[in-house]
TORKE-535857 format. One record per residue (C-alpha): x, y negated, z negated; residue in three letters. Coordinates in nm, 2 decimals. Each point is the difference from the previous one (the first is absolute). Example, Ala and Ser with C-alpha at 12.3 -4.5 7.8 and 13.67 -1.06 7.14 Angstrom:
<zazas>
> xx_yy_zz_resn
> 1.23_0.45_-0.78_ALA
> 0.14_-0.34_0.07_SER
</zazas>
This chain:
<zazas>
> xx_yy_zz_resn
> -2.75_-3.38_10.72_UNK
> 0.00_-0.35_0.04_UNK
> -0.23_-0.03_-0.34_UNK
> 0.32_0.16_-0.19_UNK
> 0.28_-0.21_0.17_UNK
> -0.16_-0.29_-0.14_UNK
> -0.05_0.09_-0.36_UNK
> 0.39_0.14_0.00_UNK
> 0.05_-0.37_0.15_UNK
> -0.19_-0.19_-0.29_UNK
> 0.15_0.26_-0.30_UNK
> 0.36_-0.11_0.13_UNK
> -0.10_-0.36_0.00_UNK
> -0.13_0.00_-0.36_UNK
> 0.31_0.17_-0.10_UNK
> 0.23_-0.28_0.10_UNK
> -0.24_-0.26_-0.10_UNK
> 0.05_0.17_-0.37_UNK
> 0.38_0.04_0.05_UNK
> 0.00_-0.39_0.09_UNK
> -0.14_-0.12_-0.32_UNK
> 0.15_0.23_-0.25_UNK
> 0.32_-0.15_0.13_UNK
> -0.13_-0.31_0.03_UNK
> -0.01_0.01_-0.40_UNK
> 0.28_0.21_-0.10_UNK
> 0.16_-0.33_0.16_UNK
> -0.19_-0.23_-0.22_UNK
> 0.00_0.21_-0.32_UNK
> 0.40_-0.01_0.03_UNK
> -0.01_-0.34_0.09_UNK
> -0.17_-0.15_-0.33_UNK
> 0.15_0.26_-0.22_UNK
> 0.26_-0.26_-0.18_UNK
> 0.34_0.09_-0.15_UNK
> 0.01_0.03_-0.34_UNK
> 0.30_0.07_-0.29_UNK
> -0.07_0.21_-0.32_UNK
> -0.05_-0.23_-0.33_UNK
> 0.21_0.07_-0.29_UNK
> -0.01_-0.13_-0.35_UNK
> 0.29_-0.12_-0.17_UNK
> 0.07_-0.10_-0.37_UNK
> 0.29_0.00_-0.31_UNK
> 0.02_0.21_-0.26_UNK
> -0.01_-0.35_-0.19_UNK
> -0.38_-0.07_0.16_UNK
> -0.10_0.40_-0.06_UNK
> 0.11_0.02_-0.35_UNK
> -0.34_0.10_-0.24_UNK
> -0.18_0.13_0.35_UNK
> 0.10_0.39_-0.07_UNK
> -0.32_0.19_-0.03_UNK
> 0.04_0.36_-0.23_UNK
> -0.25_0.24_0.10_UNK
> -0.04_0.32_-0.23_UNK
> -0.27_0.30_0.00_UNK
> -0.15_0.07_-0.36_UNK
> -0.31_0.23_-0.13_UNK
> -0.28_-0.13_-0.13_UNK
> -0.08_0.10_-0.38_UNK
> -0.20_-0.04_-0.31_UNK
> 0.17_-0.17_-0.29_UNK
> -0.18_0.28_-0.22_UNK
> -0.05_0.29_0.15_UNK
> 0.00_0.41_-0.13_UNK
> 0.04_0.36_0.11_UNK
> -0.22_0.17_-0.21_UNK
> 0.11_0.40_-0.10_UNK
> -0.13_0.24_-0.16_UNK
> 0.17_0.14_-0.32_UNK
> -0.15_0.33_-0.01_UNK
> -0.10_0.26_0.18_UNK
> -0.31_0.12_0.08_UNK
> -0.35_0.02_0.23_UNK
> -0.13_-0.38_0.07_UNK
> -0.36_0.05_-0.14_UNK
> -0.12_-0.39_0.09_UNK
> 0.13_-0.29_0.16_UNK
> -0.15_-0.32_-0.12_UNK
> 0.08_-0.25_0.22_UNK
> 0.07_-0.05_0.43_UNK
> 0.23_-0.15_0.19_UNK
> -0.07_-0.36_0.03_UNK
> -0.10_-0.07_-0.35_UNK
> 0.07_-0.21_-0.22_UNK
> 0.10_0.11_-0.38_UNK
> 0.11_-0.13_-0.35_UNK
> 0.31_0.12_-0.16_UNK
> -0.07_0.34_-0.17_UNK
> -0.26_0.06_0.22_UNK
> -0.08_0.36_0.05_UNK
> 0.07_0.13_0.35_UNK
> -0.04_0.38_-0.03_UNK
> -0.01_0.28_-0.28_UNK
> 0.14_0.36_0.03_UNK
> -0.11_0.29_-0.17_UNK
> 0.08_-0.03_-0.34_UNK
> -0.25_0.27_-0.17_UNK
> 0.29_0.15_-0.23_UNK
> 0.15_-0.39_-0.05_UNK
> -0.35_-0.05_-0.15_UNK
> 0.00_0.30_-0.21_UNK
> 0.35_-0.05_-0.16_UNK
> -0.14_-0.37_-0.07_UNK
> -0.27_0.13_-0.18_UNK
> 0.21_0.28_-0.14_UNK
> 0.27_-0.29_-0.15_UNK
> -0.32_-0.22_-0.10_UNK
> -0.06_0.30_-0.22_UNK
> 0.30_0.07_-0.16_UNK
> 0.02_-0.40_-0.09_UNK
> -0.27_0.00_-0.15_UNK
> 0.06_0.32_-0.19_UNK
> 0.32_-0.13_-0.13_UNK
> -0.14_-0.35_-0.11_UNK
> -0.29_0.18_-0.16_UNK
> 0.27_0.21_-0.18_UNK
> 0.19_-0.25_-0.10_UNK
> -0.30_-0.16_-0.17_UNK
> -0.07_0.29_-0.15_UNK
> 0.32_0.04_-0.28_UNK
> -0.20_0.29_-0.21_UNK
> -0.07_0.22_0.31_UNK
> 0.02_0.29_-0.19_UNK
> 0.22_0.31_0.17_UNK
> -0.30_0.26_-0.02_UNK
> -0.15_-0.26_0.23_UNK
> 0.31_-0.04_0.24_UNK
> 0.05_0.37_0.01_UNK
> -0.35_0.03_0.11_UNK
> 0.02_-0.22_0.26_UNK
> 0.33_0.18_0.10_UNK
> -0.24_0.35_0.05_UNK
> -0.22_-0.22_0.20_UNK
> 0.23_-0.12_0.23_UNK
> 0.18_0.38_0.03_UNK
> -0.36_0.08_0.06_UNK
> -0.07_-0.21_0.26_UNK
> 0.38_0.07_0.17_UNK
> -0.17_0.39_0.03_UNK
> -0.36_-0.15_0.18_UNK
> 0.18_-0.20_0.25_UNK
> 0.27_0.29_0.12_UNK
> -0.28_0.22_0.03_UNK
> -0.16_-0.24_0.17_UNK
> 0.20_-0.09_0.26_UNK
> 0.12_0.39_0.05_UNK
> -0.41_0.07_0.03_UNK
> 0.01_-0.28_0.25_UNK
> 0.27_0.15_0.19_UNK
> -0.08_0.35_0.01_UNK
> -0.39_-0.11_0.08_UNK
> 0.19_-0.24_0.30_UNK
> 0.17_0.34_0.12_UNK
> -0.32_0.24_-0.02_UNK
> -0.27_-0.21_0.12_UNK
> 0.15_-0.29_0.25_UNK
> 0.32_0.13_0.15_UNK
> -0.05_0.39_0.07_UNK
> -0.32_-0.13_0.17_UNK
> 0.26_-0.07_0.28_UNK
> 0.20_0.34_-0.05_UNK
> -0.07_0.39_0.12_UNK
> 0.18_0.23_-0.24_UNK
> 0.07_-0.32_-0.27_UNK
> 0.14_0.20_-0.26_UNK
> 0.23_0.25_0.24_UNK
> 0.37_-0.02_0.06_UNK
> -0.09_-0.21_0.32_UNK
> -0.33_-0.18_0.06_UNK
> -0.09_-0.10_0.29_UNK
> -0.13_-0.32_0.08_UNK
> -0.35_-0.06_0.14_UNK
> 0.09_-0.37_0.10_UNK
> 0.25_-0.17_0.27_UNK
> 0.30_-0.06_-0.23_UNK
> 0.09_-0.33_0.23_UNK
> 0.37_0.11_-0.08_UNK
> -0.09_0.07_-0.38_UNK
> -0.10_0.32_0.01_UNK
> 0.36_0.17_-0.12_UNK
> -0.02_-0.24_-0.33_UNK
> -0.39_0.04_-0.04_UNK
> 0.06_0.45_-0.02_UNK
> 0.29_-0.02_-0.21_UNK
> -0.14_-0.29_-0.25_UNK
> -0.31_0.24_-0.06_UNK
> 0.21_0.31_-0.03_UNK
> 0.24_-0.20_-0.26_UNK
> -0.31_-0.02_-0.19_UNK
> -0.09_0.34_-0.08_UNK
> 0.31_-0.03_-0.22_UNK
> -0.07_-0.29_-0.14_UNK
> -0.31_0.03_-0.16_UNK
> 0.05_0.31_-0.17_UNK
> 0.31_-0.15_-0.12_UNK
> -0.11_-0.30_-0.15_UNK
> -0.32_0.17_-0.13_UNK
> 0.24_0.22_-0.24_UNK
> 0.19_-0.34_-0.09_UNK
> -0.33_-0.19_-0.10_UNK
> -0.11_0.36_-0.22_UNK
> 0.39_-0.09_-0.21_UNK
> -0.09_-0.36_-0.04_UNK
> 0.05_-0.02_-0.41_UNK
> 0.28_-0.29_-0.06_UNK
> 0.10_-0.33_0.10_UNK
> 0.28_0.11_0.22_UNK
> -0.27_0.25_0.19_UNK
> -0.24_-0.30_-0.02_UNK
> 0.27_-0.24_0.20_UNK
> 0.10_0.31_0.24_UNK
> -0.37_0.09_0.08_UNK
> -0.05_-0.39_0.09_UNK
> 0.27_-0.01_0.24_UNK
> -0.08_0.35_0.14_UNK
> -0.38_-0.11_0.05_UNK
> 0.09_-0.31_0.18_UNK
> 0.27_0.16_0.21_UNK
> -0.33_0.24_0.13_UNK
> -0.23_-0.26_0.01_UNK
> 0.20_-0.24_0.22_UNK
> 0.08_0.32_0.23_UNK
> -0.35_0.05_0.03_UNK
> -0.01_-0.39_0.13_UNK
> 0.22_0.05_0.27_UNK
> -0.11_0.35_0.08_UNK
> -0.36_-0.22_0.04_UNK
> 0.17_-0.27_0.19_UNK
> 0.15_0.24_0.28_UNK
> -0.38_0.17_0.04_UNK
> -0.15_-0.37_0.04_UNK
> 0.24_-0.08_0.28_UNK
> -0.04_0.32_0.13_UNK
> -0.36_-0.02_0.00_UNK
> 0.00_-0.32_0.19_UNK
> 0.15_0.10_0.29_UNK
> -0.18_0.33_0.07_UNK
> -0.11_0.02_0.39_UNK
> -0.28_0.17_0.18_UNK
> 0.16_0.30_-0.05_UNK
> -0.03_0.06_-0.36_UNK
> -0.23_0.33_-0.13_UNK
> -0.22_-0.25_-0.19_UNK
> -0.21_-0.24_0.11_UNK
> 0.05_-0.40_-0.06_UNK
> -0.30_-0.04_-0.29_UNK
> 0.19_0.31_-0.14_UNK
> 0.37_-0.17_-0.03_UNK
> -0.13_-0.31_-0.11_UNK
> -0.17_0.17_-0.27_UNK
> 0.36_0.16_-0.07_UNK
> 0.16_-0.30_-0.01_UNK
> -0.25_-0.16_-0.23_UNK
> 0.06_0.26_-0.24_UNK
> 0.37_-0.08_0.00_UNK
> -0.07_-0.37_-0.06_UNK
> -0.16_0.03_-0.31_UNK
> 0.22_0.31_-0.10_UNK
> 0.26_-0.29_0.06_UNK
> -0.15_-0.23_-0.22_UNK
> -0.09_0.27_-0.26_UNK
> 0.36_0.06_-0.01_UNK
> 0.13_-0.33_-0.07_UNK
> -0.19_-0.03_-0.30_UNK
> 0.09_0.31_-0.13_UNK
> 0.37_-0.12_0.05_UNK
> -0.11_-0.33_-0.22_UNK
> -0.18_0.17_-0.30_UNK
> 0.31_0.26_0.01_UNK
> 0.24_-0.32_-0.11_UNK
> -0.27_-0.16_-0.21_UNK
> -0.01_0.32_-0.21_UNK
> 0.35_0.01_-0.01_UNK
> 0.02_-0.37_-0.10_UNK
> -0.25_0.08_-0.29_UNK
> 0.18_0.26_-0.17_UNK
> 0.33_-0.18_0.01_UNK
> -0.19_-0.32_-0.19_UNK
> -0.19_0.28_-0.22_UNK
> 0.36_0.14_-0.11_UNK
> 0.14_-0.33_-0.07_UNK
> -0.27_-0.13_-0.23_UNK
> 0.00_0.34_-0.19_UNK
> 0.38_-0.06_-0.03_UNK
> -0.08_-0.40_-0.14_UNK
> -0.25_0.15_-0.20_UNK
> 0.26_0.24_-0.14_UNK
> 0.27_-0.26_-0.04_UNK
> -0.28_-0.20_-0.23_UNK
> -0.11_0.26_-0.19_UNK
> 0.37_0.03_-0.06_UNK
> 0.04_-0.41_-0.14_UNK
> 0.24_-0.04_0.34_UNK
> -0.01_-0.38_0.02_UNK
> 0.05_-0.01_0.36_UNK
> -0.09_-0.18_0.30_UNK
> -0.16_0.32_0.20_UNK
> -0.32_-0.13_0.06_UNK
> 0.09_-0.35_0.14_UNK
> 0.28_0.18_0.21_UNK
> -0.30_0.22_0.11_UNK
> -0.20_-0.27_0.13_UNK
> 0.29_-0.15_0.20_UNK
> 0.06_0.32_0.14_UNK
> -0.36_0.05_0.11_UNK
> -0.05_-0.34_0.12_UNK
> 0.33_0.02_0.22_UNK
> -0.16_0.30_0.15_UNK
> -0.33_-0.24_0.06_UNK
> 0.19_-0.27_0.16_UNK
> 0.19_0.26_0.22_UNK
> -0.33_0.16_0.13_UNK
> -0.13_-0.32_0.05_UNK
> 0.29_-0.11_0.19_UNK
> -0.03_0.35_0.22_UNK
> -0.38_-0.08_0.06_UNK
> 0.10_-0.34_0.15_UNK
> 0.21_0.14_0.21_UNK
> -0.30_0.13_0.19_UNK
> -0.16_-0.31_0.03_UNK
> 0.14_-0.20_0.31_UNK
> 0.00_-0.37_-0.08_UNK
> 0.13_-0.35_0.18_UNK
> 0.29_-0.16_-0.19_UNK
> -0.06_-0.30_0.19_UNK
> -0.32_-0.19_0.14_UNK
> -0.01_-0.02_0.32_UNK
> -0.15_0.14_0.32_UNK
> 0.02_0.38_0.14_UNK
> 0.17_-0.03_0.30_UNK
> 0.04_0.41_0.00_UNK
> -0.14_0.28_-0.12_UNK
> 0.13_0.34_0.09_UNK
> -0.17_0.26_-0.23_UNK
> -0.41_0.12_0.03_UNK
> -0.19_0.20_-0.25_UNK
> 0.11_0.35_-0.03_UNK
> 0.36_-0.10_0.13_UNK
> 0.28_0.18_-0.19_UNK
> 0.28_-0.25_-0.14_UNK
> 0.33_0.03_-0.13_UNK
> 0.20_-0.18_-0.29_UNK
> 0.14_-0.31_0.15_UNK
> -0.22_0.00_0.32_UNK
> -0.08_-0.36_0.17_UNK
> -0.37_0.03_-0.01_UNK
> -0.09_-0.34_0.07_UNK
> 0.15_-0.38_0.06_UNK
> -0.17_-0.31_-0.17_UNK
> 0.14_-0.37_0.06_UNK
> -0.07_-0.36_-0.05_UNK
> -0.09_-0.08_0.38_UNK
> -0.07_-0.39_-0.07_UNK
> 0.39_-0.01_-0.12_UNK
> 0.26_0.04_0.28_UNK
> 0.31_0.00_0.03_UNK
> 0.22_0.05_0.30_UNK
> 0.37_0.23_-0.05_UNK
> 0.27_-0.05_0.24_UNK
> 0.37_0.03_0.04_UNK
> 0.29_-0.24_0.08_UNK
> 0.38_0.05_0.04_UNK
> 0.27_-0.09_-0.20_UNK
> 0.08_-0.28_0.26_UNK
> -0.40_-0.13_-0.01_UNK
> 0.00_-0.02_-0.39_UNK
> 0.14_-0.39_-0.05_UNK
> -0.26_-0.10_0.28_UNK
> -0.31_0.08_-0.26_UNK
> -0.07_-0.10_-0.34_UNK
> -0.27_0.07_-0.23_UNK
> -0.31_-0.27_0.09_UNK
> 0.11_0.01_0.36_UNK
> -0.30_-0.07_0.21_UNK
> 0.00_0.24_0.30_UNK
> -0.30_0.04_0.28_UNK
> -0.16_0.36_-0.01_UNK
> -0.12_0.12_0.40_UNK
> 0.11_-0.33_0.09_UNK
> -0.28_-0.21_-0.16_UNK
> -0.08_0.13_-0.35_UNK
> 0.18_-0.18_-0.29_UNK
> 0.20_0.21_-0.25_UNK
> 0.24_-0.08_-0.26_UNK
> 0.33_0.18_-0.13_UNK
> -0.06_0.17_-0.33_UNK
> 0.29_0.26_-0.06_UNK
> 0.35_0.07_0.12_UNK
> 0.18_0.30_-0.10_UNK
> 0.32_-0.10_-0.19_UNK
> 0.17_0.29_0.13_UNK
> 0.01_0.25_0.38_UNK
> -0.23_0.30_-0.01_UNK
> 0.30_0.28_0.02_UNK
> -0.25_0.25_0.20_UNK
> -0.12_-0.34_0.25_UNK
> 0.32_-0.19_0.03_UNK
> -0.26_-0.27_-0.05_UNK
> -0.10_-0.28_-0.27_UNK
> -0.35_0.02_-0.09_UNK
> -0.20_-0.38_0.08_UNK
> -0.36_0.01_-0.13_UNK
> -0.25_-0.27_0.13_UNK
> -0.33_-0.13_-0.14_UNK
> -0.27_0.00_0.22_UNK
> -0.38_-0.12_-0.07_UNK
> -0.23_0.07_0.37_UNK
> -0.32_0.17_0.05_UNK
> 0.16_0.11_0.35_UNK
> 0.30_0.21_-0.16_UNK
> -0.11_0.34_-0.12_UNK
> 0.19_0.26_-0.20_UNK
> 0.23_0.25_0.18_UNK
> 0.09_-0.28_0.29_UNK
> 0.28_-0.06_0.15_UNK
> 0.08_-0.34_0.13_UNK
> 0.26_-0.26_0.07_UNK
> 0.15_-0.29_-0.20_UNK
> 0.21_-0.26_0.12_UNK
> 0.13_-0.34_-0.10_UNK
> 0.24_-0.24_0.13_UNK
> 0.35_0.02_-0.23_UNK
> 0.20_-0.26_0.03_UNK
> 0.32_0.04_0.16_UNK
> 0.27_-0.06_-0.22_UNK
> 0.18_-0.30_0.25_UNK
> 0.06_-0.31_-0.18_UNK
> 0.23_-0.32_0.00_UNK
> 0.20_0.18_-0.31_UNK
> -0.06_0.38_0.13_UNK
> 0.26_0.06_0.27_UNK
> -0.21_0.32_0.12_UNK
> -0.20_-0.04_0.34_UNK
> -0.32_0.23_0.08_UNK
> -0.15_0.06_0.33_UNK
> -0.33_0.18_0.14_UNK
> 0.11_0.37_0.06_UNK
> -0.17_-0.08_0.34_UNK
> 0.28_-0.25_0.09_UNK
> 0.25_0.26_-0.02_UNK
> 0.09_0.26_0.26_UNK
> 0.17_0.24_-0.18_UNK
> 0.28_0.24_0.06_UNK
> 0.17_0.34_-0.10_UNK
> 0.16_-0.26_-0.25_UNK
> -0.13_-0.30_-0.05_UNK
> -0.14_-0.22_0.28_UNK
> -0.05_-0.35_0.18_UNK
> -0.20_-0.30_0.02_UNK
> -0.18_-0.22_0.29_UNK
> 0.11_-0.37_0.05_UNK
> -0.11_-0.20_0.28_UNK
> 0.26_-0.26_0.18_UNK
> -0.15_-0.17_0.33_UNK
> -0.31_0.18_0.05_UNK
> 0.25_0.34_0.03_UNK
> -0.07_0.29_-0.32_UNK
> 0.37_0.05_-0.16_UNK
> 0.12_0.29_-0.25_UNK
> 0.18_-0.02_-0.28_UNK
> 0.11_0.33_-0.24_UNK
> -0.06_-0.04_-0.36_UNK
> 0.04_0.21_-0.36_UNK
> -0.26_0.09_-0.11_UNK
> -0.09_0.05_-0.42_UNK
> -0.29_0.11_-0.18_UNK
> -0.40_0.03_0.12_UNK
> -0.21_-0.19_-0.24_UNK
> -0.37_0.06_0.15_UNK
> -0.02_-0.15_0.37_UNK
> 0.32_-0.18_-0.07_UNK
> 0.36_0.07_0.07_UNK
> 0.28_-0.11_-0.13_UNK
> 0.28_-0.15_0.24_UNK
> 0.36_0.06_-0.19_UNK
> 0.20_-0.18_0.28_UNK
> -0.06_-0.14_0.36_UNK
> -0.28_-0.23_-0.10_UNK
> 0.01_-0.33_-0.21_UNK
> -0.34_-0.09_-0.20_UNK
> -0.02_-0.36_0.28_UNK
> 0.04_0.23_0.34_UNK
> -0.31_0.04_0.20_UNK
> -0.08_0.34_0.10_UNK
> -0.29_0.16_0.20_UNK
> -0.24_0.15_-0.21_UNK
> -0.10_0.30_0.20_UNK
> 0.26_0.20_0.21_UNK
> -0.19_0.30_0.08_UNK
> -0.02_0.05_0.39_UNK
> 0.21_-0.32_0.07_UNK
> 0.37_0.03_0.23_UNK
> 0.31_-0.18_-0.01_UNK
> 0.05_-0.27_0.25_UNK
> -0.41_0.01_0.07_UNK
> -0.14_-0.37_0.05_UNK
> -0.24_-0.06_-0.28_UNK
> -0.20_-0.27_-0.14_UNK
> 0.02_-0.13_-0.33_UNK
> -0.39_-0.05_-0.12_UNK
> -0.13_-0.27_-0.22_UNK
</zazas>
């Protein structure tokens, strides 16, 4: 008992020993803490004149730079160069397919040189020309039949592979349709009236007219076909675990369609080429004709303008397959892969001149007499840049004047955004009756506002007009003279709070 009476004694004593010295120097801390007044700065509007600092936010850009499109449509079949390289001008960056491009190339190359041969040749007799004419007919027959052998075969031996009951009134499908399968039953039943159809048109083919008919009714089938094709590829890709035919089995199925595909296509190519023959066959037997006649005309020559337009303009079509830089430059994007499917007009890539920036800003129609072209402003507060462009009129859809600055600086990169500044100068002078302050000096108001003065060490207030903002400077209509001293900053400061006036 006695034990714990004295540790409850010694506890207490500690306790006021502790309570004595932090006391002890609470009562010297406040003793040494000395008085003190807030420093202000004070200036005229005389002394700040050309101090105004213009801050702006602008995009970093390449001087040359390209959104490159596709202008056709059609599957990407290679892509030629990645992101990050660096090309010429005309560089190819990717192809699309362009099999029937080709073929009407080769097609015009023919019918050139056809009509410069016949234009060399003055004494092509008509026998001749007609015989070429029976020729071409000839070969108009081969390639209908052709192409409605290729169709029919397509039918038979590829898609009622995929069909129970193909040739009833409604097949049914041995596949998932993957939401195809309504178009899939009624495109092979539209077929069992198509082929007998056309086969009784291609039996009547014995004129020009049935000639031009059969063409466009071949084509017509054949490019159903295609699509028909197309749907059974898709399909085919997306069949589950639950299709009746095993995997090695629809692959085999939808290799079959791929080269039916590509069968098909150039079927679709020697059906125009035909047609492109007979037409030049008919026109030299009708040359022939007019010389056997004495015609002094200009047929032939007019023929080999007209065939060498065609040339250009299938040249022109192939090139439109072929994806190429208009600008050199890097490829800062690439959005398209092999296989990808593209569309006229689609971005499929962006190529610029990264070693050549340029930085785009705005500025308002107060700001525009504070810069002039060759300005030198600072870029991120220490990078060197100089004023290259200044819109001569305001962006109607910005409200804004376009400002453009040069910019040379391995630490800029394309696509940033930073900020420029540089010090305008205000526009005070001894002939220039206007007077600028720091928008910091003035504590502004519903309307207007007021200014800090000091008078014996005491912060006075004073109300003045305001005028127009000009970057971080205000203009002062009345309440102010150019010679007045003025504090500098007035944010957090009182009136009548004793202040003093720093150095």
């Amino acid at each position: 008992m006695k034990t714990r009476t004295k540790i409850i004694l010694v506890l207490v004593a500690l306790a006021l020993l502790l309570l004595f010295l932090f006391s002890g120097n609470n009562a010297v801390e406040i003793e040494e803490t000395p008085d003190s007044l807030p420093a202000v700065e004070v200036t005229t509007a005389n002394k700040q004149a050309g101090q105004s600092s213009v801050s702006l936010i602008g995009t970093v850009r390449a001087f040359s730079e390209a959104a490159v499109t596709a202008e056709s449509t059609g599957r990407v079949t290679s892509v030629r160069v990645k992101l990050g390289d660096r090309i010429g001008a005309g560089q190819i960056i990717a192809t699309l397919e362009n099999a029937s491009q080709q073929a009407a190339v080769l097609q015009a190359e023919g019918s050139y040189d056809a009509a410069v041969a016949a234009s060399a040749q003055s004494d092509l007799g008509t026998n001749e020309a007609a015989t070429r004419v029976a020729a071409a007919e000839n070969g108009i027959e081969n390639s209908v039949e052709a192409a409605y052998s290729t169709v029919n075969g397509a039918i038979l031996a590829t898609v009622d592979q995929l069909f129970n009951d193909p040739t009833g009134t409604s097949p049914d499908l041995l596949i998932s349709g993957v939401g195809n399968a309504s178009y899939l039953i009624s495109t092979r039943v539209e077929f069992q009236n198509i082929l007998p159809t056309w086969r009784a048109e291609i039996d009547a083919m014995n004129s020009q007219a049935g000639y031009n008919g059969n063409i466009s009714t071949a084509k017509a089938n054949v490019n159903k076909m295609i699509a028909f094709a197309d749907v059974f590829l898709r399909v085919l890709a997306d069949q589950g675990d639950s299709s009746k035919f095993s995997q090695s089995e629809i692959n085999g199925f939808a290799a079959s369609f791929n080269s039916l595909r590509a069968s098909l296509v150039q079927t679709n190519a020697n059906l125009n080429s035909s047609l492109t023959n007979l037409n030049a066959a008919q026109e030299n037997l009708l040359r022939a004709e007019l010389a056997a006649a004495g015609s002094q005309t200009s047929a032939a020559d007019a023929q080999v303008k007209q065939a060498l337009g065609g040339l250009r303009a299938a040249q022109a079509n192939l090139a439109k397959t072929i994806i190429r830089s208009p600008i050199s430059g890097t490829v800062n994007n690439m959005s398209i892969r092999t296989g990808d499917f593209v569309s006229t007009q689609q971005q499929v890539a962006e190529v610029a001149n990264n070693d050549a920036l340029e930085i785009v800003s705005s500025i308002g129609e107060q700001e525009r007499e504070l810069f002039a072209v060759g300005d030198e402003v600072v870029i991120e507060g220490s990078l060197p840049g100089r004023v290259t462009e200044i819109a001569p009129a305001i962006d109607p859809s910005t409200g804004k004047i376009e400002l453009r600055v040069a910019a040379e600086s391995n630490d800029l990169q394309n696509g940033d955004t930073v900020n420029i500044s540089r010090i305008a100068s205000a526009p005070t002078t001894a002939t220039n009756s206007k007077v600028f302050v720091p928008i910091s000096a003035v504590k502004f108001e519903q309307k207007d506002g007021s200014i800090f003065f000091v008078e014996d060490g005491v912060l006075k207030s004073r109300p003045v007009t305001v005028g127009v903002i000009r970057g971080g400077s205000v203009e002062i209509l009345s309440g102010l003279t150019s010679d007045e001293e003025f504090v500098v900053d007035a944010r957090g400061l009182q009136i009548g709070a004793s202040v003093e006036v720093s150095q």
